[in-house]
C-alpha positions as CSV (number, residue, x, y, z in Angstrom):
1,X,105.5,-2.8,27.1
2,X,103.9,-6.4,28.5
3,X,107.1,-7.9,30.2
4,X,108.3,-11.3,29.3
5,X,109.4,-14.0,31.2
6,X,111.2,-16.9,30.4
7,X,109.8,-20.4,30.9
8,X,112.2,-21.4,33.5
9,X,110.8,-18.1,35.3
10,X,107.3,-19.3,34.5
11,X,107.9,-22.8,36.5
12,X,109.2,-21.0,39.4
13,X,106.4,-18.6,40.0
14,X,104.3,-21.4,39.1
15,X,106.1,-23.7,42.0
16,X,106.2,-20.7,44.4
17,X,102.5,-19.7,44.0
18,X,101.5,-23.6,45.1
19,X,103.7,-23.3,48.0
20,X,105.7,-26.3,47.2
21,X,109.4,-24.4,47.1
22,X,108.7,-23.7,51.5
23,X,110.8,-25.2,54.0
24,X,109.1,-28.0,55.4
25,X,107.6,-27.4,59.7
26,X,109.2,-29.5,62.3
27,X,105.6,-29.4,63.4
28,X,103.1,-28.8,61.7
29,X,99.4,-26.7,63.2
30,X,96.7,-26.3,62.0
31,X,97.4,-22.7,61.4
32,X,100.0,-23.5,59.0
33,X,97.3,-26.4,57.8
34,X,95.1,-23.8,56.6
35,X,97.4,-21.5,55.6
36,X,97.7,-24.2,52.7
37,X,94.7,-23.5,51.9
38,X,94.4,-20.1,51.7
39,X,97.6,-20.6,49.0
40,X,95.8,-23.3,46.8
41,X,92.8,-22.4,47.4
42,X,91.4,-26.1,47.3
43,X,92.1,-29.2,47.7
44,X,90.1,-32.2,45.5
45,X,88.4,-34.9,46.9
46,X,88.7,-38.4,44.9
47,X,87.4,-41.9,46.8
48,X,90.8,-43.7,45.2
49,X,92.8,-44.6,48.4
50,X,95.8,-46.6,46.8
51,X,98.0,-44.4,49.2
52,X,95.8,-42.7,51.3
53,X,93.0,-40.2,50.2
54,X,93.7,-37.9,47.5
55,X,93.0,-35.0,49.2
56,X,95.7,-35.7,52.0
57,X,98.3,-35.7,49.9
58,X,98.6,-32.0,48.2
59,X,99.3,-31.3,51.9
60,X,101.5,-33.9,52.8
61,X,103.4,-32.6,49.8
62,X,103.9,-29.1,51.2
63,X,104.3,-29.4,54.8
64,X,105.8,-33.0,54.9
65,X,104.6,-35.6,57.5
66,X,101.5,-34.1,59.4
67,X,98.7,-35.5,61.8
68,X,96.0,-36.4,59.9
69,X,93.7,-35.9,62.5
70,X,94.0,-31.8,61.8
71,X,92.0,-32.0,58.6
72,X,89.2,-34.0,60.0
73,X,89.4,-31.3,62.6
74,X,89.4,-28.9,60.3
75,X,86.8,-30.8,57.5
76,X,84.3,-32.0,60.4
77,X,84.0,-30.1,63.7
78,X,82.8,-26.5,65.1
79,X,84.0,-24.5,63.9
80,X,84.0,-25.8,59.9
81,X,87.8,-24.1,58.7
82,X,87.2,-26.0,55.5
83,X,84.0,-27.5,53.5
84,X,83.0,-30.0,50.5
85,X,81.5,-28.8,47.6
86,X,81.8,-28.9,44.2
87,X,84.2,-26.9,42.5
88,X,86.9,-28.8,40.2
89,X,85.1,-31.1,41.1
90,X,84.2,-32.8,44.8
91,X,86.4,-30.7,46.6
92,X,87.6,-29.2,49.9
93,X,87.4,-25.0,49.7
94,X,88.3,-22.6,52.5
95,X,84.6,-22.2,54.3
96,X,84.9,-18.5,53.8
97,X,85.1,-19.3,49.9
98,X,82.3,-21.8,49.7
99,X,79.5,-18.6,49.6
100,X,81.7,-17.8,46.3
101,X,80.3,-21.5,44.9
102,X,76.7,-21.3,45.8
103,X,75.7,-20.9,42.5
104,X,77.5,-24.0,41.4
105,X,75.4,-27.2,40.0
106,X,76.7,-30.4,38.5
107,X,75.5,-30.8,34.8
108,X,72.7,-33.2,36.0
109,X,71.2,-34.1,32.6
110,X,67.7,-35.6,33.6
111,X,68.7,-35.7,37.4
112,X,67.3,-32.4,38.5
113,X,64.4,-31.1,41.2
114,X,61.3,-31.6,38.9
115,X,62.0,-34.7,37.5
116,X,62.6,-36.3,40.6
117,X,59.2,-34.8,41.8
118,X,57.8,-35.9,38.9
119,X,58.5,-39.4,39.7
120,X,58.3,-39.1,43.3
121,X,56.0,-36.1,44.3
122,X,56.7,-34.2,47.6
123,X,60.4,-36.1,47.9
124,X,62.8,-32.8,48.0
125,X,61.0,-31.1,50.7
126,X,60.7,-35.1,52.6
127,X,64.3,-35.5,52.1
128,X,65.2,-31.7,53.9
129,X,63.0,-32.8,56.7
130,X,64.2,-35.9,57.8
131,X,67.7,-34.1,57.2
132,X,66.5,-31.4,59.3
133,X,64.9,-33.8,62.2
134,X,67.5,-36.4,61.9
135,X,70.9,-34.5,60.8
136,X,73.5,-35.3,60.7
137,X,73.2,-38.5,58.7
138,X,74.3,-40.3,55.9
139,X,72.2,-41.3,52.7
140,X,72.0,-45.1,53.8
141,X,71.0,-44.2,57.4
142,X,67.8,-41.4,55.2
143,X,66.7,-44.5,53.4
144,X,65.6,-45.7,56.2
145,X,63.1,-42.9,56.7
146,X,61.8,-43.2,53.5
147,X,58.9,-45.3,52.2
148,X,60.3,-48.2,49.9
149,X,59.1,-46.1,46.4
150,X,61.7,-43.6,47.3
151,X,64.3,-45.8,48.6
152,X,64.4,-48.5,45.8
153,X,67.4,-48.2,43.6
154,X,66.4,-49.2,39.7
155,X,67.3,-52.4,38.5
156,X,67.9,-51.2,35.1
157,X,69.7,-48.6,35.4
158,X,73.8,-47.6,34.9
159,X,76.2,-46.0,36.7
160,X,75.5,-45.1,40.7
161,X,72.0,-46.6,39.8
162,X,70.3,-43.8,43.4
163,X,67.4,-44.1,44.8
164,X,64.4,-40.6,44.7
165,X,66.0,-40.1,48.1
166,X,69.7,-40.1,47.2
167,X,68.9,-37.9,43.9
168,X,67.2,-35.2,46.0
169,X,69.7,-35.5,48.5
170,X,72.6,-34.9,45.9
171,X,70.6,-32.0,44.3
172,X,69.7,-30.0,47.6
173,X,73.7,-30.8,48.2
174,X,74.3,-29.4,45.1
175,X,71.5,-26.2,46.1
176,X,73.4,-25.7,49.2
177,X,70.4,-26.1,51.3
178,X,72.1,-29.5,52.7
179,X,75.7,-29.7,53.2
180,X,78.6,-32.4,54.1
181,X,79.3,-32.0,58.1
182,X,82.3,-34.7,57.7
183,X,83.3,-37.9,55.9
184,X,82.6,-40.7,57.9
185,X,85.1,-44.3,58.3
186,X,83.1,-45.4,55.1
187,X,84.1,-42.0,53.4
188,X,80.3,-41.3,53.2
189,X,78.9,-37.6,53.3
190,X,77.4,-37.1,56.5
191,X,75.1,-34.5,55.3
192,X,73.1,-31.7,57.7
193,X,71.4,-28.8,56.8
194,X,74.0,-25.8,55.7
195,X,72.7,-23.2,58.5
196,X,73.7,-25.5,60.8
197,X,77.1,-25.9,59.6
198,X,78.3,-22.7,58.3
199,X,80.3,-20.5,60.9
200,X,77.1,-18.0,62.1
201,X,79.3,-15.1,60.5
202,X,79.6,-16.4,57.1
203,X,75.8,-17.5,57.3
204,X,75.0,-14.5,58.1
205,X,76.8,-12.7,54.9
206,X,74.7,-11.9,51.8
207,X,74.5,-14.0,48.6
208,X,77.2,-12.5,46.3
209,X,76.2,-11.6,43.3
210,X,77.4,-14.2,40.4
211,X,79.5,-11.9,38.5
212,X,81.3,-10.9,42.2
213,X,82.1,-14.5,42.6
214,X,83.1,-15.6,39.8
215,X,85.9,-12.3,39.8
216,X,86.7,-13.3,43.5
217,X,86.7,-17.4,42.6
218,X,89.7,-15.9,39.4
219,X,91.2,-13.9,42.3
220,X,91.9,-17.3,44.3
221,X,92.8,-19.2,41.1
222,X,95.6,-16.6,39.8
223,X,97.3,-16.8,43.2
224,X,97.1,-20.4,43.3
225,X,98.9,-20.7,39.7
226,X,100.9,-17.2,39.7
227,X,101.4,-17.5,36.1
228,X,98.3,-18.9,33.9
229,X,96.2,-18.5,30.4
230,X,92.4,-18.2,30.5
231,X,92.3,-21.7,30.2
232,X,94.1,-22.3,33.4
233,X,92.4,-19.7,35.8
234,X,88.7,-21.2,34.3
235,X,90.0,-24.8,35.1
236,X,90.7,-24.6,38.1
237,X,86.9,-23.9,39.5
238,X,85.7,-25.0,36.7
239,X,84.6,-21.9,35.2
240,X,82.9,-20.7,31.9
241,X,85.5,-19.1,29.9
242,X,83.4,-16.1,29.2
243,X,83.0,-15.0,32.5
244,X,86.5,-16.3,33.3
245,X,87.3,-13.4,30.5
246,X,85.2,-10.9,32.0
247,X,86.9,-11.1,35.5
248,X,90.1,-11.6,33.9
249,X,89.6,-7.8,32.3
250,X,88.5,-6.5,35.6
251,X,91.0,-7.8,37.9
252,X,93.8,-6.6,34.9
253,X,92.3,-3.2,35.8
254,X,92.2,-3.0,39.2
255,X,96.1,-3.8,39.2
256,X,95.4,-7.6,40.2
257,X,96.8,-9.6,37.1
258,X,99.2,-7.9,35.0
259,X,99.4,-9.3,31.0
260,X,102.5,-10.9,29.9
261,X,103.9,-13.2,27.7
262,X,105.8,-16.3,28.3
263,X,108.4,-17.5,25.5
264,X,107.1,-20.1,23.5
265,X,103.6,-19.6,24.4
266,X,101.0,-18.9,21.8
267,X,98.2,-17.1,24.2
268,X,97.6,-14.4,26.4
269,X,98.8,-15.2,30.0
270,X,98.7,-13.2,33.0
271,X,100.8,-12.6,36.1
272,X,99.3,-12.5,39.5
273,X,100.0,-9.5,41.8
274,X,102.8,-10.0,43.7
275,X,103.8,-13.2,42.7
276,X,107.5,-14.0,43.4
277,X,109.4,-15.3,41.0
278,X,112.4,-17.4,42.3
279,X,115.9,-17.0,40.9
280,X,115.9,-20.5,41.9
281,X,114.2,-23.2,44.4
282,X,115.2,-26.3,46.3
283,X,111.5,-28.0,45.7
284,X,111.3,-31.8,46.4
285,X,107.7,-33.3,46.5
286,X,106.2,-35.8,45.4
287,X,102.6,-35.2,43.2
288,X,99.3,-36.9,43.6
289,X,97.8,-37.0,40.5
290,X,94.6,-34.9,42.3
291,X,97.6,-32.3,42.9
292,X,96.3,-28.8,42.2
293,X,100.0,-28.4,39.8
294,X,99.1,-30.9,37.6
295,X,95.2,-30.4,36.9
296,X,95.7,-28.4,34.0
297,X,97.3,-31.1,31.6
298,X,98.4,-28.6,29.1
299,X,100.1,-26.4,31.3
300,X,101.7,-29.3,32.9
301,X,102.9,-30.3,29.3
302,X,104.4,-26.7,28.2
303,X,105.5,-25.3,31.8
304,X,107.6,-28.6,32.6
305,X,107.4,-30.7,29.3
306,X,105.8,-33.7,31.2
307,X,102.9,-35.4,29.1
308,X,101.0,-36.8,32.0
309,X,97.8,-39.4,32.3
310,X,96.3,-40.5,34.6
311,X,95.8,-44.3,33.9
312,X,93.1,-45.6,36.8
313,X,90.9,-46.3,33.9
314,X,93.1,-47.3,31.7
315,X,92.9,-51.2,30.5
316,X,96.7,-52.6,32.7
317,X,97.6,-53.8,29.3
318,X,97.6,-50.2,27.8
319,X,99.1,-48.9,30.9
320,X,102.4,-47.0,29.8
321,X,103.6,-45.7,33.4
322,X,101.7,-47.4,35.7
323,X,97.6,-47.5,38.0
324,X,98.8,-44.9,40.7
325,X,101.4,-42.5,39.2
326,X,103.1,-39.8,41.2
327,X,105.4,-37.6,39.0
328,X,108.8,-36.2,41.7
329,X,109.3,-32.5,41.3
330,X,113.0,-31.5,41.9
331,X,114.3,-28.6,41.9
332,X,112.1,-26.8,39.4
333,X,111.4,-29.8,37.1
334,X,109.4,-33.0,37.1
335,X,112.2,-35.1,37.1
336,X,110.6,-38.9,37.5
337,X,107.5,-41.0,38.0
338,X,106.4,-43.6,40.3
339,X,103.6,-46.0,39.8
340,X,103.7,-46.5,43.9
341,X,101.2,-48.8,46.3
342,X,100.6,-48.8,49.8
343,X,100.6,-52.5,51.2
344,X,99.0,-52.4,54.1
345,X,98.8,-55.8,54.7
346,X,102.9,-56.4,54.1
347,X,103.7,-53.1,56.0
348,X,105.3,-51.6,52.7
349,X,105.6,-49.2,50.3
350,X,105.9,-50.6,47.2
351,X,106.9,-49.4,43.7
352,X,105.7,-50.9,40.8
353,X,107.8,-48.6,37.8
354,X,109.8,-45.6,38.5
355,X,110.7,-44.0,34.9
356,X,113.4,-40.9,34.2
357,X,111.9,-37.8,32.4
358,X,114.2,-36.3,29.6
359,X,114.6,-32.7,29.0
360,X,114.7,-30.9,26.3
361,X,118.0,-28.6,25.8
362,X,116.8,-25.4,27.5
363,X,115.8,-27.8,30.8
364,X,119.0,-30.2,30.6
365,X,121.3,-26.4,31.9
366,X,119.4,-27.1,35.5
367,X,118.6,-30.4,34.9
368,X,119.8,-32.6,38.4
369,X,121.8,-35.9,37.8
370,X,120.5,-39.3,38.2
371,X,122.4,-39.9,41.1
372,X,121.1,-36.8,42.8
373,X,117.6,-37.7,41.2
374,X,117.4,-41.3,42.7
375,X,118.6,-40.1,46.3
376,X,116.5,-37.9,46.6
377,X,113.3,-39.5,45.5
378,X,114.9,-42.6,47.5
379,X,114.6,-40.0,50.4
380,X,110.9,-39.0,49.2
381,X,110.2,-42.2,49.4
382,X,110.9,-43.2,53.0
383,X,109.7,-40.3,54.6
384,X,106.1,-40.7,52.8
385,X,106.4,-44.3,53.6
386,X,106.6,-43.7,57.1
387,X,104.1,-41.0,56.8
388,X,102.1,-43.7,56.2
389,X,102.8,-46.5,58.3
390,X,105.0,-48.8,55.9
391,X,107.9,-50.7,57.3
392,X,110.1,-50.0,54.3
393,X,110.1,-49.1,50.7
394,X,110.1,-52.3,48.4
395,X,110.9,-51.7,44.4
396,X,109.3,-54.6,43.3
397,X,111.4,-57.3,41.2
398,X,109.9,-56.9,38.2
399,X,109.3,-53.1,38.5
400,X,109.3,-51.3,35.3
401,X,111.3,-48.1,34.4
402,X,114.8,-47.1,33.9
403,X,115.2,-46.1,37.5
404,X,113.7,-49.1,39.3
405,X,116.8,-50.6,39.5
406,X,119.0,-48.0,41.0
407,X,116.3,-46.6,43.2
408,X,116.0,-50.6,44.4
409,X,119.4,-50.2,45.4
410,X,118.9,-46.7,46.8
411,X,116.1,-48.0,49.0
């Protein structure tokens, strides 16, 4: 018989599985810094730096305040612990996973190796030279080794509007022939050629075969989630769902994923191996909206009953919660949201709406109070602002929500 759990059950395991139900390390190492890792699996990278970068805060979220210095440790120097490349999407993988992506390419369109040729003849084995000569080095600092055909960005174009060099640079990225050594101050790539960044034992391994990565890339994924549907285990690398299946079906038969069903689903869903599932759990964190728990939108929706947005693009008119919005996991629920802002200038943390969620009757048994909800994202609040530098948390007068006003006082 497939075992069923409840959906209360399903949010635990999903909550334990992403690490975010651990006691937080008086001090945290860069041991424990990768051993994030190897629980998520990835982190994604996003230039959007209204707090601090994206990808700093899925960690921040787990192991509390931490030296940001151990991730460009671990991101930029000998040996690489973790490296860029594009999974979700521009993201931070484990460096002995990043073999497993190799076969990976952005859907390019007309931006691929012979067109570029075709316009600029000779340019993808120019651009791997001067990398090769000159590495490591940015794209701006390549230009320069470039005749002006290649470097010239067009005039009428949209979007990034690259240069020859850039594209070939971004499609021998994408090739794995050239890789990202660090991020610089700028948040540029710093690209060199892989072989010289790669750990000499995991350059040294063989190509895996596609189907062998993509099984390994589901193994990662079910861990990560401990409870998910095809949808969420191909989502998270940003698989095909036919090979996603395929995996799926061979990791269910070598005792890896178990089938179950989860009460008020309508689709298959499958249970890592060894996933714990929590008779209860003391979580408090706050969520970037990069978080690896909230990238699948629907899951988010049916595992915590939180329809969540992310409004960046969204005209500030249209904006129903907020630019920068941060939902505050509690216990096993996603209890608020905060539109939040760090003021660097002012020294402050400031929050621009803080809204309640509302749960539905099964939720509202283990639901918290609003006075425990508010003190505790009160407390959230000054610990990440002095994570980050800020003086002091400042609700702003004419912050929206139905909590901005007793979290102002809170504060």
């Amino acid at each position: 018989m497939t075992r069923t759990l409840t959906l209360a059950q399903a949010r635990r395991v999903a909550i334990a599985a992403q690490g975010l139900d651990r006691p937080r390390p008086d001090t945290v190492t860069m041991r424990q810094l990768t051993g994030v890792l190897d629980r998520i699996g990835l982190l994604q990278i996003d230039s959007v730096n209204v707090l601090t970068r994206a990808h700093l805060l899925p960690l921040y979220s787990r192991l509390g305040p931490y030296d940001t210095a151990l991730v460009d440790r671990a991101t930029g120097k000998a040996p690489h612990r973790l490296m860029e490349t594009w999974a979700h999407e521009a993201t931070y993988v484990p460096t002995a996973t990043y073999p497993l992506l190799t076969w990976k390419r952005r859907n390019w369109g007309s931006m691929n190796a012979a067109n570029v040729e075709a316009k600029h003849p000779g340019i993808m084995e120019l651009v791997r030279g001067i990398v090769a000569e000159h590495g490591p080095i940015t794209n701006r600092e390549l230009e320069r080794y470039v005749d002006e055909a290649h470097a010239e960005r067009p005039r009428d174009g949209w979007g990034w509007s690259w240069s020859g060099a850039k594209v070939a640079l971004e499609i021998l990225f994408d090739e794995g022939v050239v890789t990202s050594t660090r991020r610089n101050a700028q948040f540029e790539r710093v690209y060199d050629l892989t072989e010289r960044v790669l750990p000499p034992a995991i350059a040294a391994q063989d190509k895996p075969e596609r189907a062998d990565a993509v099984r390994e890339l589901v193994r990662i994924s079910a861990q990560a989630h401990g409870v998910g549907s095809l949808r969420c285990l191909a989502d998270y690398f940003r698989l095909e769902t036919a090979s996603t299946k395929q995996a799926i079906a061979e990791l269910v038969e070598l005792g890896e994923l178990e089938p179950v069903t989860v009460r008020g689903w309508d689709r298959e869903v499958w249970l890592a191996a060894g996933a714990r599932i929590p008779r209860r759990t003391d979580a408090r964190a706050l969520l970037v909206p990069f978080d690896p728990l909230v990238f699948e939108r629907r899951r988010l929706l049916e595992l915590f009953g939180m329809h969540y947005r992310i409004e960046i693009y969204t005209p500030a008119a249209k904006r129903v919660h907020g630019y920068y919005v941060l939902p505050f996991l509690l216990g096993e629920h996603l209890v608020a949201r905060v539109d939040l802002k760090h003021d660097r200038a002012r020294g402050v943390l400031l929050v621009r709406s803080a809204f309640a969620e509302t749960p539905d009757a099964q939720a509202a048994k283990t639901w918290p109070h609003e006075d425990v909800v508010v003190a505790n994202l009160a407390a959230e609040l000054r610990e990440l602002a002095r994570w980050l530098g800020a003086d002091a948390v400042e609700v702003e007068a004419d912050a929206r929500g139905d909590l901005a006003t007793p979290l102002r006082l809170a504060s």
